[in-house]
C-alpha positions as CSV (number, residue, x, y, z in Angstrom):
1,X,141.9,-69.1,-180.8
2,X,138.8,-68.4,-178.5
3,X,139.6,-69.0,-174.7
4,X,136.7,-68.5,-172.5
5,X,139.5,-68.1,-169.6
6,X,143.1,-66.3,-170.4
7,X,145.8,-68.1,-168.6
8,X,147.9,-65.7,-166.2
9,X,151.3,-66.3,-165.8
10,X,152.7,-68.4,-162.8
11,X,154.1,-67.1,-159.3
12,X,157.2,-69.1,-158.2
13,X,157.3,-71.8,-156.2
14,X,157.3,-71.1,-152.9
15,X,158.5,-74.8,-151.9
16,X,160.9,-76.5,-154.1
17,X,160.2,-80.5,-154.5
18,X,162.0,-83.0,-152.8
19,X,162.0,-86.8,-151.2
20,X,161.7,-88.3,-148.2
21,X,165.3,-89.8,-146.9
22,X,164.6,-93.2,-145.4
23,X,164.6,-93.2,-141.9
24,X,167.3,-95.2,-141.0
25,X,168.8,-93.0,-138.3
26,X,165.5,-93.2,-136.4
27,X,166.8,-97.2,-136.2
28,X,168.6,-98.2,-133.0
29,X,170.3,-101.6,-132.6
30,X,167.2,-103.5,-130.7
31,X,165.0,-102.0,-133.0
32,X,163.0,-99.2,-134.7
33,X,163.1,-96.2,-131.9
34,X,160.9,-93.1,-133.5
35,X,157.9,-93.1,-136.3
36,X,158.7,-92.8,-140.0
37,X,159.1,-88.9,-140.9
38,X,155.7,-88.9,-142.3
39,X,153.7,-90.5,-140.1
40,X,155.6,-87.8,-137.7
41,X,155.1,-85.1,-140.1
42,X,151.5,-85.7,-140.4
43,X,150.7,-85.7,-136.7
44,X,152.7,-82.8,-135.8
45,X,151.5,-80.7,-138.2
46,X,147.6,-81.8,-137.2
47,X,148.4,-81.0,-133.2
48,X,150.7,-77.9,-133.9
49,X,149.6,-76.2,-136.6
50,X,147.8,-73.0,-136.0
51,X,145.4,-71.9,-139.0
52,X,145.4,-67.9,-139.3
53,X,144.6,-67.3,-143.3
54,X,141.4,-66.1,-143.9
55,X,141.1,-67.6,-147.3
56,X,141.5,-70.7,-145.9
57,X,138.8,-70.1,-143.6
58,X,136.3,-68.6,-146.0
59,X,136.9,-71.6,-148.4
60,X,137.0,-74.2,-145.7
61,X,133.0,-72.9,-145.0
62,X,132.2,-73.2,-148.8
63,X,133.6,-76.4,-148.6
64,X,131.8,-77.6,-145.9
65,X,128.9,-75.9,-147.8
66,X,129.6,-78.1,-150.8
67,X,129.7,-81.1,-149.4
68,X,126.6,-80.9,-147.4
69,X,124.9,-80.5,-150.6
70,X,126.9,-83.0,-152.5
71,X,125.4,-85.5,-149.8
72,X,122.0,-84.4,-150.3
73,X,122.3,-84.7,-154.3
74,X,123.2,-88.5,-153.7
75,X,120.8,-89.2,-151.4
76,X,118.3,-87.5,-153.0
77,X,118.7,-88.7,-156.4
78,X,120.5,-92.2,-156.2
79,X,118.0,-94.9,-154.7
80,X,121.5,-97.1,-155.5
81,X,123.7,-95.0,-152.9
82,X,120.0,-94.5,-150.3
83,X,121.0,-99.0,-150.3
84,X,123.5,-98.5,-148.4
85,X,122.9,-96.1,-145.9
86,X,121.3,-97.1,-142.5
87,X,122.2,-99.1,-139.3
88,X,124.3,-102.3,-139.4
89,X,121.9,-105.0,-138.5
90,X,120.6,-105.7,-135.7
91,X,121.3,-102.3,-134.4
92,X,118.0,-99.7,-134.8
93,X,117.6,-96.9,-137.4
94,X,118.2,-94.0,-134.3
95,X,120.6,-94.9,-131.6
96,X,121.3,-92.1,-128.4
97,X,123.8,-89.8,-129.4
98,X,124.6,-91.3,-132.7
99,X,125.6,-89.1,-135.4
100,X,122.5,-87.5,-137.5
101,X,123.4,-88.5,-140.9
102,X,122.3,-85.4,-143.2
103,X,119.0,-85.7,-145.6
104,X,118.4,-88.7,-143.1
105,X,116.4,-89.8,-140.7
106,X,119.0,-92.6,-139.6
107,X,121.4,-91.6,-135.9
108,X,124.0,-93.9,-136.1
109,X,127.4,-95.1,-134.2
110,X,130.5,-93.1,-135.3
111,X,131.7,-95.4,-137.5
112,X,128.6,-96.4,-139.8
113,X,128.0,-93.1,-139.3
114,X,131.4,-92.3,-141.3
115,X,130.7,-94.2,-144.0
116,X,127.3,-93.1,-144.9
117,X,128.3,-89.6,-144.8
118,X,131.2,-90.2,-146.9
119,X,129.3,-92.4,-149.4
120,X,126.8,-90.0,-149.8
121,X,129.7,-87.0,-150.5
122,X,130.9,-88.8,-153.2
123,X,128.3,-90.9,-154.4
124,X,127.4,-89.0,-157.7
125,X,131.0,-87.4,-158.2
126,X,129.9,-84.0,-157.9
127,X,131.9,-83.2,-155.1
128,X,135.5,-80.9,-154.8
129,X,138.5,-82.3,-156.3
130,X,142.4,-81.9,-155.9
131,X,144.5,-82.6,-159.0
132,X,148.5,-83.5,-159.1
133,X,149.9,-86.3,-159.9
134,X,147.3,-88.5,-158.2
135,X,143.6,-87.3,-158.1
136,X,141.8,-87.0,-155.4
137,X,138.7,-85.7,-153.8
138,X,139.5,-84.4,-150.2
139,X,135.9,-83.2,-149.2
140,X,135.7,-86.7,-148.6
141,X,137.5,-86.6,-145.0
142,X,134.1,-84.6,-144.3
143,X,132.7,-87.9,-143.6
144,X,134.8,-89.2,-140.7
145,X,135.2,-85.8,-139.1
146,X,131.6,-84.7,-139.0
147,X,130.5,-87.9,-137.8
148,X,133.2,-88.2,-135.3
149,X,132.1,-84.5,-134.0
150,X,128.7,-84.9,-134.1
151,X,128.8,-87.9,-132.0
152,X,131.5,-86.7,-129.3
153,X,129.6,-83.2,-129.0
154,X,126.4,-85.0,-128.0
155,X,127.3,-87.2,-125.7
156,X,129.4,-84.4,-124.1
157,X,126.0,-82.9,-123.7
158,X,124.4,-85.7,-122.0
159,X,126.5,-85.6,-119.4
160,X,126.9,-81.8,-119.4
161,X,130.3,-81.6,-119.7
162,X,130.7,-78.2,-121.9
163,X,134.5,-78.6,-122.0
164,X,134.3,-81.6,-124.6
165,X,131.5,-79.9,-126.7
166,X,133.3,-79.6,-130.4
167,X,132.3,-76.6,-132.4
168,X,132.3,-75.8,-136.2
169,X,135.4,-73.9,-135.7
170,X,136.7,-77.6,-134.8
171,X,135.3,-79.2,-137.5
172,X,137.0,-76.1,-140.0
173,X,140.1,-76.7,-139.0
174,X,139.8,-80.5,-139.0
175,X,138.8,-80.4,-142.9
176,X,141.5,-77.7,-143.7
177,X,144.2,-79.9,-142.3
178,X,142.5,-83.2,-143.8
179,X,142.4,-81.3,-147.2
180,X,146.1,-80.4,-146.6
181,X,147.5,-83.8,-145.7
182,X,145.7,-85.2,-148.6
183,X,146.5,-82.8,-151.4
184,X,150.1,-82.5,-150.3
185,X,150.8,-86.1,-150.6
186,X,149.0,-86.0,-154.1
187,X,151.0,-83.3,-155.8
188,X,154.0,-85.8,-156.7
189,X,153.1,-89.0,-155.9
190,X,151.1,-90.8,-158.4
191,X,149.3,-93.7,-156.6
192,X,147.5,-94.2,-159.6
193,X,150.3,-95.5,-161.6
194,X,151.1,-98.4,-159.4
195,X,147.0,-99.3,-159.5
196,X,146.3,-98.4,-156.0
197,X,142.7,-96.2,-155.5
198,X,143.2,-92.7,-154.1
199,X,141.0,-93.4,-151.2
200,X,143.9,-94.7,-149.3
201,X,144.7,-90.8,-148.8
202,X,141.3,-90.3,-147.2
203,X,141.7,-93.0,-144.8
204,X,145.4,-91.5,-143.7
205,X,144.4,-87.8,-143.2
206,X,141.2,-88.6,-141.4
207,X,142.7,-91.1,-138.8
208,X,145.2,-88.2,-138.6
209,X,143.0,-85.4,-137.4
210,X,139.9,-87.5,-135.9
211,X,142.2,-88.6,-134.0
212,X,142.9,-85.5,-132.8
213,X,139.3,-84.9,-132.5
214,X,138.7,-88.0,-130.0
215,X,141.4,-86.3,-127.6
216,X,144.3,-88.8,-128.3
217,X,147.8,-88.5,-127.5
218,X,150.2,-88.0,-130.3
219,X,151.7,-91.0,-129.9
220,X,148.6,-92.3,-130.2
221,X,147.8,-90.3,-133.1
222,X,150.6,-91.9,-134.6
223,X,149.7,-95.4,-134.1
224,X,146.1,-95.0,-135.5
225,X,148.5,-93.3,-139.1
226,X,150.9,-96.2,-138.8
227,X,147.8,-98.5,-139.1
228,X,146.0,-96.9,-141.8
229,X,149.5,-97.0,-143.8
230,X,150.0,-101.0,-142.7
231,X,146.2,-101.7,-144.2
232,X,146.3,-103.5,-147.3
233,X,144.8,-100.9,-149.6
234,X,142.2,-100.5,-152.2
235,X,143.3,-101.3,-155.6
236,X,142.4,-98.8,-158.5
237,X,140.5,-101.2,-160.4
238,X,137.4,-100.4,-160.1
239,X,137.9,-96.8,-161.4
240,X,138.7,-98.2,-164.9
241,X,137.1,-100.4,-167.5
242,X,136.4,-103.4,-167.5
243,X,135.7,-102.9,-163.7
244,X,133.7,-99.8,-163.2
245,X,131.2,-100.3,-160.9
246,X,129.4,-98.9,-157.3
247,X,132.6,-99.4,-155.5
248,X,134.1,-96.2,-156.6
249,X,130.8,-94.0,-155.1
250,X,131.2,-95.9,-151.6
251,X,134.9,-96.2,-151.4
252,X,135.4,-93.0,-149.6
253,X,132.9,-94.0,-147.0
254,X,134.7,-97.0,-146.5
255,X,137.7,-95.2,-145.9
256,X,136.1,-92.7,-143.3
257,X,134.5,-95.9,-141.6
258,X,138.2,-97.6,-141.1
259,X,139.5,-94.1,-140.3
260,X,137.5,-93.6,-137.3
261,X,137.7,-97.2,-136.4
262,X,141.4,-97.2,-136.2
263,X,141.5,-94.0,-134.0
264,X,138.9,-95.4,-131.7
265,X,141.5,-98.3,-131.3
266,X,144.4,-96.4,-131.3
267,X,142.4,-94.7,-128.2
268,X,142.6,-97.8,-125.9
269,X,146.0,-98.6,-126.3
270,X,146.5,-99.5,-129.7
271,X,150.2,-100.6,-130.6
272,X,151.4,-98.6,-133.3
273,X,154.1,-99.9,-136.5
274,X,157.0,-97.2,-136.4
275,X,158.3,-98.5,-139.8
276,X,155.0,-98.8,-141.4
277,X,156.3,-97.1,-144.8
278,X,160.0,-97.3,-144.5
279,X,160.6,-101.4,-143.0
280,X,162.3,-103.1,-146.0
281,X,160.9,-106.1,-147.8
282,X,157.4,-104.9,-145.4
283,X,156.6,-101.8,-145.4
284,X,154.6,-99.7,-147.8
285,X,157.4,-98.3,-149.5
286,X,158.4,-101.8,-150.9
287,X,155.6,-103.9,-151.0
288,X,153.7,-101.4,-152.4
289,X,155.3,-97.9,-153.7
290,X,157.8,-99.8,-155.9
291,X,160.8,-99.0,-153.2
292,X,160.5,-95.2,-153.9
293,X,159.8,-92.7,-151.2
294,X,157.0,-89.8,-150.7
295,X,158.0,-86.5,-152.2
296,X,156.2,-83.6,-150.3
297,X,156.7,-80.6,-152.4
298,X,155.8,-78.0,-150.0
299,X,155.3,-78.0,-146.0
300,X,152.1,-78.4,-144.6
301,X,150.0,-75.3,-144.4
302,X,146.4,-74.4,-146.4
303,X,147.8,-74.3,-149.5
304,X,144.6,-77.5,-150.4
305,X,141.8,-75.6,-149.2
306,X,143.0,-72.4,-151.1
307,X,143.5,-74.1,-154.2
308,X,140.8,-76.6,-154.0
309,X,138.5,-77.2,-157.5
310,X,134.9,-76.8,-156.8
311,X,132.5,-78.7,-159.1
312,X,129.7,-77.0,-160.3
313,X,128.9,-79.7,-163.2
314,X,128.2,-83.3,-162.7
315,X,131.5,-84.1,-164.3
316,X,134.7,-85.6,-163.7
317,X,136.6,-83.2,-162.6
318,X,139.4,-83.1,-165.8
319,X,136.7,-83.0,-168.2
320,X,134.8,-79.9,-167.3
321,X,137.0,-77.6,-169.2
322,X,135.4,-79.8,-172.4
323,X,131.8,-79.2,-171.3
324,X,132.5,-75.2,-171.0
325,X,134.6,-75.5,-174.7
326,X,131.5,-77.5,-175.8
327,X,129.1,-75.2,-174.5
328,X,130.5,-72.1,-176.5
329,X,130.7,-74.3,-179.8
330,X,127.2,-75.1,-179.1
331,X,126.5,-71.4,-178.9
332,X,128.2,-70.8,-182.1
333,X,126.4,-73.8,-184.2
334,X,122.6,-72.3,-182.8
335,X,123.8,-68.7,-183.8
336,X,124.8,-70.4,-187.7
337,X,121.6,-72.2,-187.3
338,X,123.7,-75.5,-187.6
339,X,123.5,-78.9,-185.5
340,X,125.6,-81.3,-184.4
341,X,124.4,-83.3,-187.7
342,X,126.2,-81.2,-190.0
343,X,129.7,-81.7,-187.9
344,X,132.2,-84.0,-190.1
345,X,135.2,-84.5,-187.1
346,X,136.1,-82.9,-183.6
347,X,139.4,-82.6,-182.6
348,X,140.1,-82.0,-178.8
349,X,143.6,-81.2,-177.2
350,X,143.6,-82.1,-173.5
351,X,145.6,-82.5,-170.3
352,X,147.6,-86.4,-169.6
353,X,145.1,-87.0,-166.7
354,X,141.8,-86.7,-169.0
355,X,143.5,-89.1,-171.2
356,X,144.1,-91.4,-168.9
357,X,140.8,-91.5,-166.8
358,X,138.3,-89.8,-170.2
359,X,139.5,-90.9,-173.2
360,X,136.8,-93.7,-173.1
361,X,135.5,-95.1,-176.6
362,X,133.1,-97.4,-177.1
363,X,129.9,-98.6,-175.4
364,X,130.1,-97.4,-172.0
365,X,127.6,-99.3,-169.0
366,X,127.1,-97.5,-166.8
367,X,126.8,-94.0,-165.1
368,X,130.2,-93.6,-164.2
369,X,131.8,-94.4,-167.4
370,X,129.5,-92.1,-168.7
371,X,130.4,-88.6,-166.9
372,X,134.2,-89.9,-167.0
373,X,133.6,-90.0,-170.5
374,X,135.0,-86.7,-172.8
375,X,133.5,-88.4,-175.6
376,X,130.1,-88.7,-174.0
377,X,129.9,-84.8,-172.4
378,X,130.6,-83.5,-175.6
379,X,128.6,-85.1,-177.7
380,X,125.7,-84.8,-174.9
381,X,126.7,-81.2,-175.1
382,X,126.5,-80.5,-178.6
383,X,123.3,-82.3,-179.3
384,X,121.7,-80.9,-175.8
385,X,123.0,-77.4,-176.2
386,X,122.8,-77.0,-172.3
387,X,124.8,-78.0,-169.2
388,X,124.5,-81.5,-168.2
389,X,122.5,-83.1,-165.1
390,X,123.2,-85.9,-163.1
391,X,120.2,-87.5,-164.8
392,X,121.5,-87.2,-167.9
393,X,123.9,-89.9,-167.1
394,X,121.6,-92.4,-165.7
395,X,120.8,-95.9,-167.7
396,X,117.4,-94.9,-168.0
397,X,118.4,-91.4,-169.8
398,X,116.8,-90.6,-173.1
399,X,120.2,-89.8,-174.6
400,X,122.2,-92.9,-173.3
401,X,119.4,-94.6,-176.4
402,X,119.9,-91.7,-178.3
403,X,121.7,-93.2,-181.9
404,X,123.1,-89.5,-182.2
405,X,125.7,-89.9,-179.4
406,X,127.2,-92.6,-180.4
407,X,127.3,-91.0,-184.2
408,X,129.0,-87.7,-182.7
409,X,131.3,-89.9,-180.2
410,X,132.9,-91.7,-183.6
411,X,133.9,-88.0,-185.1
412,X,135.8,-87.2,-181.9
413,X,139.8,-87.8,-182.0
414,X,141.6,-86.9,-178.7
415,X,145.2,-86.4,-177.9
416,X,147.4,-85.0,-175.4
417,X,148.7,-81.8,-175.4
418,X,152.4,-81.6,-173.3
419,X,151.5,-77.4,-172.8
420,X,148.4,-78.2,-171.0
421,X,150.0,-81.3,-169.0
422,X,153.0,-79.3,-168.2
423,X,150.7,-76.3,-167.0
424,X,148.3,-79.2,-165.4
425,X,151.3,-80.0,-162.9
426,X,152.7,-76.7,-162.1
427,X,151.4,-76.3,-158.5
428,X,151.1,-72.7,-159.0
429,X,148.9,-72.7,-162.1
430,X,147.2,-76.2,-161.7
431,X,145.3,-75.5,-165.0
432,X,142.9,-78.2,-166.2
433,X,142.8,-76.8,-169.7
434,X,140.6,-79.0,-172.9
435,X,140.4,-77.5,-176.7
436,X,138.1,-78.3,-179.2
437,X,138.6,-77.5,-182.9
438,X,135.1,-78.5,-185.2
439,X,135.4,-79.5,-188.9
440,X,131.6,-79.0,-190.9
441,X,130.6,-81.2,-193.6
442,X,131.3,-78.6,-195.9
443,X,135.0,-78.1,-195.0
444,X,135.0,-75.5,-193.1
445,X,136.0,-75.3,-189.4
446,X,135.0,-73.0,-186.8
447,X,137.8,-71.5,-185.0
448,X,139.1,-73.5,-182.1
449,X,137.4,-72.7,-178.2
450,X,140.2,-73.8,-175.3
451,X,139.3,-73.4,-171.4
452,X,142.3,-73.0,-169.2
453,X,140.8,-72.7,-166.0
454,X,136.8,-74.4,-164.9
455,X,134.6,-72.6,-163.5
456,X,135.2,-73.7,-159.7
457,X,138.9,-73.1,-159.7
458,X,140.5,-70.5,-157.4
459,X,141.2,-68.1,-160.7
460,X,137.7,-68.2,-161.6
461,X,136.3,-64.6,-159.5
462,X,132.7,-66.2,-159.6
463,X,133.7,-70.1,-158.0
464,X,132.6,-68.9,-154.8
465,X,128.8,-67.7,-155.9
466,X,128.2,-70.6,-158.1
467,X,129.6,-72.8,-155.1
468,X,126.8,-71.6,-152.8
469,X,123.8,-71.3,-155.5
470,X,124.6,-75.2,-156.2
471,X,124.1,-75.5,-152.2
472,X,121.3,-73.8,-152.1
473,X,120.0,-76.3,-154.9
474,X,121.0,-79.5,-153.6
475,X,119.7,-78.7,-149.6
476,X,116.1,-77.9,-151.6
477,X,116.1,-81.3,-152.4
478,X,115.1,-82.1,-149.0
479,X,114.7,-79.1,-146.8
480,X,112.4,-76.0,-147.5
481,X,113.5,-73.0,-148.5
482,X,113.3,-71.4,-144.5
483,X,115.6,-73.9,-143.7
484,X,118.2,-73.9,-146.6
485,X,118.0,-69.6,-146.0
486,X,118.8,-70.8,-142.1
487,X,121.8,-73.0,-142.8
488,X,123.4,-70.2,-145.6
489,X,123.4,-67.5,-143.3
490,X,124.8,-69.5,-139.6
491,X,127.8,-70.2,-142.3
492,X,128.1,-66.3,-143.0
493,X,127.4,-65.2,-139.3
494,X,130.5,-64.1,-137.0
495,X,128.7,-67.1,-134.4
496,X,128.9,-69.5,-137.0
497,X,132.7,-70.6,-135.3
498,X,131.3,-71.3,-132.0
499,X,128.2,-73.2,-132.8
500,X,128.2,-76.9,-131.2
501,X,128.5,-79.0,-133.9
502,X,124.9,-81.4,-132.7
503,X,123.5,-77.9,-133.4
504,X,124.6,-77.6,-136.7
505,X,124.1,-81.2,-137.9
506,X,120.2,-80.8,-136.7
507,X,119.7,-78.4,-138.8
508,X,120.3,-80.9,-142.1
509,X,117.5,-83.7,-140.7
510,X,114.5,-83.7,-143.0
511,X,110.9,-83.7,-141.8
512,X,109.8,-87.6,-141.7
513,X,107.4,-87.7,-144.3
């Protein structure tokens, strides 16, 4: 067997899995006295926790790096996702001291603001992603906390008032902790199963640390979390066929928007829900977690921002393991001087995630069935004989009318493989691995190519490089290369900490044209 990436053996645990008891001694007899454990978890761990690892930091930057860029991609190259950016009418396109949104000319309130910075993160799916039992993308909290710091550091400015001026070094240790609450509560809870989208986990950990951004109590904190649990919650619907649509690229921006608007509430006095999980018959727990409580595998710490997957391909994030696999059987056929047309059947082993979110047959509509497709990225593959684009995807492709695809697609058989799943949910190897086995017309089969780890996983030595080169890419889209240089090096520089976040932001507005 070929493997473009050995898998190393696993370190133990260092946090052995457990549930959440239900809260009832936190219940006097007139009532609920303290906040479920989470909610209280959460906030402590946002106003107490002190972030010393310098991992964390150095991928927290990259992050923030990757994001940026992700942004610019969508806005750049979606005139869909550029629909909904922009003021809320009648408000104007630049209001004082709103946030800049990046590759924008708009300066919008805080909460607009949110959304079209998180919709433009995650528009075109090419941003991180956290894998456990429910998948997630956690650069998406990028959107309520820049926006949130961009808008409190400038009208802290106004009025001179250096005390209240927010730095990146704020904004760093707002994503790392965003990242953490996030990832955490998706390692053993599958939110997924029960049809619920994975965007309610952006909306809890941003209220959770804008709120500690805005200056608010903890018990305040707490009642802005106890709200974005009591919210009835997007369902997963429109991840999946028949439903796929637009929804899923601006969901995380509406999640940002409500995060920031329920901190700004929870700021004048908000009453919070102590029992928002844990009330019976009402609370989240049993209307909508089936009765069953959280399990939270590990205490918070960094362990998200360390172990975060970086996507350098415009795919789905459990499908890029395929695209590498495909790539070196693409390699092989050139070097043979086959094609794809001389291929009789592919067989590809992968991971119970991919089969639940990629194992798409059939026509598929749109963009996003498309690149959640492992059909589709390896027959693109195969016939292309390059890495995919984000065009390439697009209804108006050349190969979404190529007859080809669908002719390679119908040779493809897919199935899981309980190694790679089991591997998939260890926490300490969090492998992603796909395999692909070709038959030829002739009979005979090239020898089967598996990919543990993708490129943009903490094993892979180069995810950090090929994190900032695809920066560097997406920024050119709307920013000469002076600028893009500028932006790359304040992120390296020892300054880069105390830079006022207004300062930083500025430097991602586009000349008007």
């Amino acid at each position: 067997m070929k493997m473009t990436e050995l898998q190393t053996s696993a370190s133990a645990a260092t946090a052995s899995a457990g549930g959440l008891k239900k809260a009832t001694d936190s219940r006097g007899a007139n009532g609920v006295k303290q906040y479920d454990e989470v909610i209280t978890r959460t906030v402590d761990y946002v106003y107490d926790y002190e972030v010393d690892s310098p991992t964390a930091w150095n991928r927290a930057t990259a992050a923030l790096l990757d994001s940026m860029g992700a942004a610019f991609e969508s806005v750049s190259t979606s005139p869909e996702c550029a629909l909904f950016l922009g003021p809320t009418y009648p408000t104007p396109d630049i209001i004082e001291n709103g946030f800049k949104v990046p590759g924008t000319n708009y300066q919008l309130d805080m909460v607009k603001g949110a959304f079209d910075m998180g919709a433009m993160i995650q528009y075109m799916n090419h941003n991180d992603a956290f894998l456990g039992r429910e998948w997630g993308h956690p650069s998406n909290n990028l959107g309520a906390i820049l926006a949130t710091a961009d808008v409190l550091t400038r009208v802290a400015l106004s009025k001179y008032d250096e005390d209240h001026v927010l730095t990146m070094r704020h904004v760093l240790v707002a994503l790392i902790k965003a990242y953490e609450i996030q990832g955490c509560i998706q390692i053993k809870n599958a939110f997924n199963k029960i049809g619920l989208d994975e965007v309610i986990l952006v909306k809890v950990a941003s209220t959770a640390v804008v709120s500690e951004l805005m200056g608010l109590t903890k018990d305040q904190a707490k009642s802005a979390v106890s709200h974005a649990w009591v919210d009835g919650h997007p369902l997963r619907t429109y991840r999946q066929a028949p439903n796929v649509c637009s929804r899923k690229n601006w969901s995380a921006g509406d999640a940002c928007m409500r995060a920031v608007h329920l901190a700004l509430m929870a700021k004048k006095g908000m009453t919070g829900v102590k029992s928002a999980l844990d009330a019976p018959r009402s609370g989240f727990y049993d209307v909508l977690f089936q009765g069953n409580q959280f399990q939270l595998p590990r205490p918070f710490g960094t362990f998200v921002i360390e172990n975060v997957l970086f996507k350098i391909g415009n795919i789905e994030a459990h499908g890029v393991t395929a695209v590498e696999a495909a790539l070196t059987v693409a390699k092989e056929l050139k070097e043979k001087k086959l094609s794809a047309s001389d291929i009789q059947t592919i067989k590809i082993r992968t991971q119970e995630p991919a089969m639940a979110i990629m194992n798409k047959q059939g026509p598929l509509n749109s963009p996003s069935d498309r690149d959640h497709s492992i059909p589709y990225i390896v027959s693109m593959v195969l016939l292309k004989g390059s890495e995919l684009e984000s065009k390439d995807f697009n209804n108006d492709s050349t190969w979404t009318k190529d007859p080809r695809v669908e002719e390679l697609k119908d040779k493809i058989s897919i199935k899981e493989d309980a190694e790679f799943t089991k591997n998939y949910q260890n926490p300490e190897l969090r492998s992603m691995a796909n395999a692909i086995k070709v038959q030829m017309n002739d009979g005979s089969e090239l020898e089967e190519v598996a990919v543990y780890f993708p490129v943009g996983h903490a094993r892979r030595r180069e995810t950090l490089e090929e994190v900032e080169m695809k920066a560097r890419k997406n920024l050119g889209r709307r920013l000469n290369e002076e600028r893009v240089e500028e932006i790359v090096s304040k992120t390296k520089s020892m300054e880069f900490f105390g830079l006022p976040v207004s300062e930083f932001v500025d430097l991602f507005v586009p000349e008007k044209k």
